[in-house]
C-alpha positions in Angstrom: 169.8 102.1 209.7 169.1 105.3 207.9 169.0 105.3 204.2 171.0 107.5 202.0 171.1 109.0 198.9 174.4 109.3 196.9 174.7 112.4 195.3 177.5 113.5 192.1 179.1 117.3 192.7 177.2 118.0 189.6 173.7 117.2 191.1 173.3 113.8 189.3 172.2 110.4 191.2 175.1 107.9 191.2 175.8 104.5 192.0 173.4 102.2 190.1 173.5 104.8 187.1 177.2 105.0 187.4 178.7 103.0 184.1 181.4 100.7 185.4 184.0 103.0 183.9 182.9 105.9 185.6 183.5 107.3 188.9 181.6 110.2 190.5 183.0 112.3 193.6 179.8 111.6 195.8 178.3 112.8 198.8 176.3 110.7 201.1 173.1 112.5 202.1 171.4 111.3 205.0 167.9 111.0 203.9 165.0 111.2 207.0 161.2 110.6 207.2 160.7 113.5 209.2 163.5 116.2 210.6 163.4 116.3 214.4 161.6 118.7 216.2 158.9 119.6 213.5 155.3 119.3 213.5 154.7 116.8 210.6 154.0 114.0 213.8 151.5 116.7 214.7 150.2 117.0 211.4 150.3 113.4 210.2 148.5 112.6 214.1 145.7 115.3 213.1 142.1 114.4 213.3 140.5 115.3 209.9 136.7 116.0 209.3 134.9 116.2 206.5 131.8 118.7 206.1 129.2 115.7 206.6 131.3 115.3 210.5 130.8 119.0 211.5 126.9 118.9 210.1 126.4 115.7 211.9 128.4 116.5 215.4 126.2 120.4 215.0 122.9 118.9 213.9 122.6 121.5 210.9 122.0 120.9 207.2 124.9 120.9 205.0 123.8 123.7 203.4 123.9 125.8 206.4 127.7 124.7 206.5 128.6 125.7 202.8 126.3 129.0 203.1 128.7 129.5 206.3 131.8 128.6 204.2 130.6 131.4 201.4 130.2 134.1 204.1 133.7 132.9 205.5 132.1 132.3 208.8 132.0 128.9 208.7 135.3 126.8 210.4 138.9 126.9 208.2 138.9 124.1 205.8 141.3 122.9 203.7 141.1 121.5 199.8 142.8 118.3 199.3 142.5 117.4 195.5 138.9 117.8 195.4 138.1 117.0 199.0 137.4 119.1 201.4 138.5 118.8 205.2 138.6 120.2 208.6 141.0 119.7 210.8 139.2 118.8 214.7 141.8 121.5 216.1 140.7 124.2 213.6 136.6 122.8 214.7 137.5 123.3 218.3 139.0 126.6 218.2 136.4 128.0 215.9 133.6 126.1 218.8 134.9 127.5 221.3 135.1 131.4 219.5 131.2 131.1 218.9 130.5 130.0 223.1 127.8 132.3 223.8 128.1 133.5 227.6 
């Protein structure tokens, strides 16, 4: 069953904050995890690295990674609060760009 969130025409919450007196010309809003046919499955499914991974899977010190990361060289990574992460798609692709042939 899908949940649902009422809705007054003048943009207010009602129902529980209704007074028993009071009646508000609702809508019923159909209220979803995740709309259909976007990527936030992709993105919640998404493998994510942290610098210590990529030094470990490459066999480098991390401070070749950050020195790569200041010359914007390095993989993309991304700042959650004060983490920092890689997503494995964004490591592949930037792998596979550096294949030497």
């Amino acid at each position: 069953m899908p949940t649902t969130l009422s809705v007054s025409m003048n943009g207010n919450t009602a129902g529980a904050f209704a007074g028993p007196d009071q009646t508000a010309d609702t809508t019923e809003i159909p209220m979803t995890a995740r709309p259909e046919g976007s990527g936030a499955a992709e993105a919640a499914a998404e493998q994510w690295l942290t610098p210590k991974d990529i030094c470990s899977q490459l066999q480098i010190p991390e401070q070749t990674f950050y020195q790569w990361r200041a010359k914007h060289v390095g993989p993309r990574a991304y700042r959650i609060g004060r983490h920092l992460r890689i997503s494995q798609s964004d490591f592949n692709s930037w792998l596979s760009s550096h294949l030497e042939e």
